[in-house]
C-alpha positions, 0 to 999 in steps of 0.5 A: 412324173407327168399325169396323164389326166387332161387338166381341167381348164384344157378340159373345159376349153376342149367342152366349149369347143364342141359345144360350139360346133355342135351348135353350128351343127344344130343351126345348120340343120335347123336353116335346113328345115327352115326350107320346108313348108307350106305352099300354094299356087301353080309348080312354077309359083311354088318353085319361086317361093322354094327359091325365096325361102332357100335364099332367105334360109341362108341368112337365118340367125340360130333364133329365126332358123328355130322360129322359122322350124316351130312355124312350119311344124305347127303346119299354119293354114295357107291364107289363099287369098289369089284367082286361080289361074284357068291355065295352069293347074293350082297346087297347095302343098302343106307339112306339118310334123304331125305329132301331138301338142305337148311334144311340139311345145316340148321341143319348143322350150328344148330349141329356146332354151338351147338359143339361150345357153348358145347365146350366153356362150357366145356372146360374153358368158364365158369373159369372167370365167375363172379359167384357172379353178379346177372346180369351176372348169370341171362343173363348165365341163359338166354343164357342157355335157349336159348341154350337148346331150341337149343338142343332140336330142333336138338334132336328132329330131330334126335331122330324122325328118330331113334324112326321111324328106331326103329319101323320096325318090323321084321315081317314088313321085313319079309313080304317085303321079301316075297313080294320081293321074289314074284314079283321076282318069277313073273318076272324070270317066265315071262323071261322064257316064252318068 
C-alpha cells in the first residue's frame, strides 16, 4: 500500500528548487531595476549612459544588482561637474523610491539577508545536509518556505515599481512635453512684456 504523502527528502528537494528559481526571479528584476537611475547632460549624453548601464546591468552579480537598486533608491545627488553645452539642451533626470528611511533601510537588510541565505544555498550550505532524516528535510522545507515568502515580499516591492515604470506611455510623455512646452512659451512671453 503506497501513501500518497510526498516523502520528505523529495519535499526538501522540490523546496530547494523553487527557492532557486524564485532567486533567479529576484536576481532578474533586481538587474532590471539596476537600469534605473539618476542622469545629467544633453538626450544623446543621457541616452549613452542608458546603454552603459544596460549593458553593465547585465553582467551583475545577485549582491551588485542589490547594491546597484539601494543606490539608486537612496536618489544620490548627480555630482554635475560639466559646461553645459550652449547647443543642445542639458537635462538631469533623478529617481528615488521616495519612501521613508526606515522602510528603505528595512528593505536593505531584507535584500542582504536573502543575498545571504541564496549564498549559503548556493554555494556549499546544502554538501552536509542529511538528506535521508525526515526531520531535517521537513525543517529544510520549512526554513524554505519562509524564505520564499521573503522572496516574494522584496520582488513584489521591486516588481510594483517596474510594472508603474512600464506603464507610461509615450503618448503620456508627449502630452507632458507639450504641456511643458507651453507653460515655458507663457513664461519667456511674460519675460518679454515687462
Amino acid at each position: 500500500m503506497s501513501s500518497n504523502l510526498p516523502n520528505p527528502r523529495d519535499a526538501a528537494l522540490k523546496a530547494v528548487g523553487r527557492t532557486v528559481v524564485n532567486f533567479q526571479r529576484l536576481e532578474h528584476n533586481l538587474k532590471l531595476a539596476a537600469r534605473l537611475g539618476s542622469s545629467h547632460g544633453t538626450l544623446p549624453k543621457i541616452q549613452r549612459d542608458l546603454e552603459k548601464r544596460i549593458e553593465r546591468a547585465a553582467l551583475l552579480t545577485l549582491g551588485q544588482a542589490i547594491h546597484a537598486w539601494l543606490s539608486i533608491g537612496q536618489g544620490e545627488p548627480l555630482e554635475t561637474s560639466h559646461t553645459p553645452d550652449l547647443f543642445d539642451a542639458t537635462m538631469q533626470v533623478t529617481f528615488s523610491w521616495g519612501s521613508d528611511a526606515e522602510s528603505q533601510n528595512a528593505h536593505g537588510v531584507a535584500l542582504k539577508s536573502l543575498l545571504e541565505t541564496r549564498n549559503n544555498l548556493i554555494h556549499g550550505g546544502l554538501v552536509q545536509f542529511q538528506w535521508d532524516s525526515p526531520a531535517e528535510c521537513e525543517r529544510l522545507v520549512r526554513h524554505l518556505d519562509d524564505v520564499n515568502d521573503s522572496i516574494a515580499t522584496q520582488l513584489e516591492f521591486v516588481t510594483s515599481i517596474l510594472r508603474a515604470l512600464g506603464s507610461i506611455r509615450p503618448e503620456d510623455l508627449e502630452a507632458a512635453h507639450q504641456e511643458f512646452e507651453a507653460q515655458l512659451n507663457l513664461k519667456v512671453q511674460g519675460a518679454g512684456d515687462a
